[in-house]
C-alpha positions in Angstrom: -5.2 12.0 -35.9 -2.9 9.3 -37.3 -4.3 6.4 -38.9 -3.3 2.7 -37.9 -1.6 3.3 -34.1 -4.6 2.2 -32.1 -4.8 -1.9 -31.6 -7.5 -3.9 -33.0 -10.2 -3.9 -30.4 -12.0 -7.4 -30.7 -14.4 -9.5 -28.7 -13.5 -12.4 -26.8 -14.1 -15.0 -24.4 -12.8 -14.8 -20.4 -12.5 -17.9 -18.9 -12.7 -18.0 -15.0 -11.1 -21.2 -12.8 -14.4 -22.3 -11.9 -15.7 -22.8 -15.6 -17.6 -20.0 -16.0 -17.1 -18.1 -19.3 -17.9 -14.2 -19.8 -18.2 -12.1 -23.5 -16.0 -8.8 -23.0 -14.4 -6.5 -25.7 -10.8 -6.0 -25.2 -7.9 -5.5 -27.3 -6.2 -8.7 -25.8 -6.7 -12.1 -27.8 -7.6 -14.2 -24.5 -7.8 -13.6 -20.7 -8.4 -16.3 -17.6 -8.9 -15.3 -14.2 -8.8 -17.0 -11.1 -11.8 -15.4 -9.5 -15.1 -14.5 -11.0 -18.5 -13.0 -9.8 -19.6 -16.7 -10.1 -17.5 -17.9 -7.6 -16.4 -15.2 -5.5 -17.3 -15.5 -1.9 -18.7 -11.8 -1.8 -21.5 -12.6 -4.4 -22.0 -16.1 -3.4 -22.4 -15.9 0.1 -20.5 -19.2 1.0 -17.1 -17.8 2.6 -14.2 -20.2 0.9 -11.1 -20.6 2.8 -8.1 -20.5 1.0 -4.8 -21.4 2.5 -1.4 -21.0 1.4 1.6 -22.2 2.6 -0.3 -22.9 6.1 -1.0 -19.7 7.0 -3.6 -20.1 9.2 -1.5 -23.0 11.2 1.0 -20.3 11.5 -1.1 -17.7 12.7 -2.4 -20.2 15.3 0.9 -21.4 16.8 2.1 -17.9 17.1 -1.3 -16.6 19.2 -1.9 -20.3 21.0 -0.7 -18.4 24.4 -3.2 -15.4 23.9 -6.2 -17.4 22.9 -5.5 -19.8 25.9 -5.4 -16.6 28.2 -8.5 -15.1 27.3 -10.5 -18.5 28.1 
């Protein structure tokens, strides 16, 4: 095997939107993420709503009809 082709594999810190901070190895020198077990609505249990770009209005005006028809 050759010597000195592998990268330095290090410890460092991950740092998540919410705040929360995790201990990993990696070869990079520092990683964020925008989503974390800490906040994610699968492990929480509180469903967050995330729209972009208005979405859901969009959704809603194209389906008004439909919904209005099946009341």
């Amino acid at each position: 095997m050759r010597s000195d082709i592998h990268p330095k594999y290090q410890d460092i810190t991950v740092v998540c939107g919410c705040g929360n901070e995790v201990e990993i190895g990696s070869v990079n020198t520092e990683m964020t993420v925008e989503i974390c077990s800490a906040c994610h609505p699968f492990f929480t249990g509180k469903q967050k709503l995330i729209d972009t770009a208005g979405r859901i209005e969009k959704f809603k005006k194209r389906y008004a009809k439909h919904f209005e028809e099946k009341k």
